[in-house]
C-alpha positions in Angstrom: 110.5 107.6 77.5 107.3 109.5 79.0 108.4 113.0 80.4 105.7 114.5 83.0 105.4 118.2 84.3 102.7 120.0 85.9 101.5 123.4 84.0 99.0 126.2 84.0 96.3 126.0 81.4 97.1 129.7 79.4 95.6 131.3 76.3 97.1 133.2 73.3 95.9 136.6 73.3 95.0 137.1 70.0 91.3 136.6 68.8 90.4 133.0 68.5 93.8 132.3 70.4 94.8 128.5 71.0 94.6 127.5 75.0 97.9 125.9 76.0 100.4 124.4 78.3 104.0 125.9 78.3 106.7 122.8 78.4 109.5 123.7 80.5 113.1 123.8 78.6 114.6 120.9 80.7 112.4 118.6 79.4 112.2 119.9 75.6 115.7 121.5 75.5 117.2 118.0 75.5 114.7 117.1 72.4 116.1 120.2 69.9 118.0 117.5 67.7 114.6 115.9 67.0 112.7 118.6 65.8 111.4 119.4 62.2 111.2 122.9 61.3 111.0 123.2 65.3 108.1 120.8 65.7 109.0 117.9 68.1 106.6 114.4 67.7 104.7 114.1 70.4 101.7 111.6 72.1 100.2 114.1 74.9 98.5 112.2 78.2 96.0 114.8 80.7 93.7 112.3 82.2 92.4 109.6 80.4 92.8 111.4 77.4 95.9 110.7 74.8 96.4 112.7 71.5 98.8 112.9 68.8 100.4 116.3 69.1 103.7 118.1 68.8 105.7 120.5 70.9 105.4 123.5 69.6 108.2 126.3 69.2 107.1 129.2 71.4 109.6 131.8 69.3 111.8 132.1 72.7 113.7 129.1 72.8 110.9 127.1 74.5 107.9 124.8 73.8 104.1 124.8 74.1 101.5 121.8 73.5 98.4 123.3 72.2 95.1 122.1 74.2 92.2 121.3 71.8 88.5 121.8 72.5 87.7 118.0 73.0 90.8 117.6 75.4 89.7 120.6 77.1 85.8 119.3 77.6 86.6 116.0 78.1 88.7 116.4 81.1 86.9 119.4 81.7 89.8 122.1 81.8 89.7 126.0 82.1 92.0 128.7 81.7 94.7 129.1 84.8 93.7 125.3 86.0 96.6 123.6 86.8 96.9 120.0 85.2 99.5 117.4 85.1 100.6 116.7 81.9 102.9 113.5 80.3 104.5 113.1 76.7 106.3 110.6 74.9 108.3 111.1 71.8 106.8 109.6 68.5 107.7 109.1 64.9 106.6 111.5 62.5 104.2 110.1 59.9 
């Protein structure tokens, strides 16, 4: 099942911080049972671009899917851009 939300493109604060898209709780809340050590299987979708990822525990309860630099290029993505994001659950290998 492919979830779907729409998100700001954020940064961690910290020096040489990962850019990011926050995954709100009522779509990852519902996937808690299938995480390992908090890390839920993900494939990501932005665009034509698909990547194996995870969700990513955000310390609070909530989720994050990092952005990497090819992602961000390709589909040509800069911090506080809005982008519509999809995800589907996948094994862990």
């Amino acid at each position: 099942m492919d979830s779907e939300f729409t998100a700001k493109v954020e940064l961690f604060e910290k020096e040489k911080g990962w850019y990011y898209v926050s995954v709100p709780v009522g779509l990852s809340k519902p996937l808690a049972h299938l995480a390992d050590r908090g890390l839920i299987a993900v494939t990501a979708t932005i665009g034509v671009s698909s990547w194996l990822t995870s969700l990513l525990p955000m310390g609070d309860s909530t989720h994050f899917i990092a952005l990497p630099a090819k992602i961000r290029k390709k589909e040509n993505l800069s911090l506080g851009a809005t982008v519509k994001v999809s995800f589907a659950v996948r094994e862990r290998k």
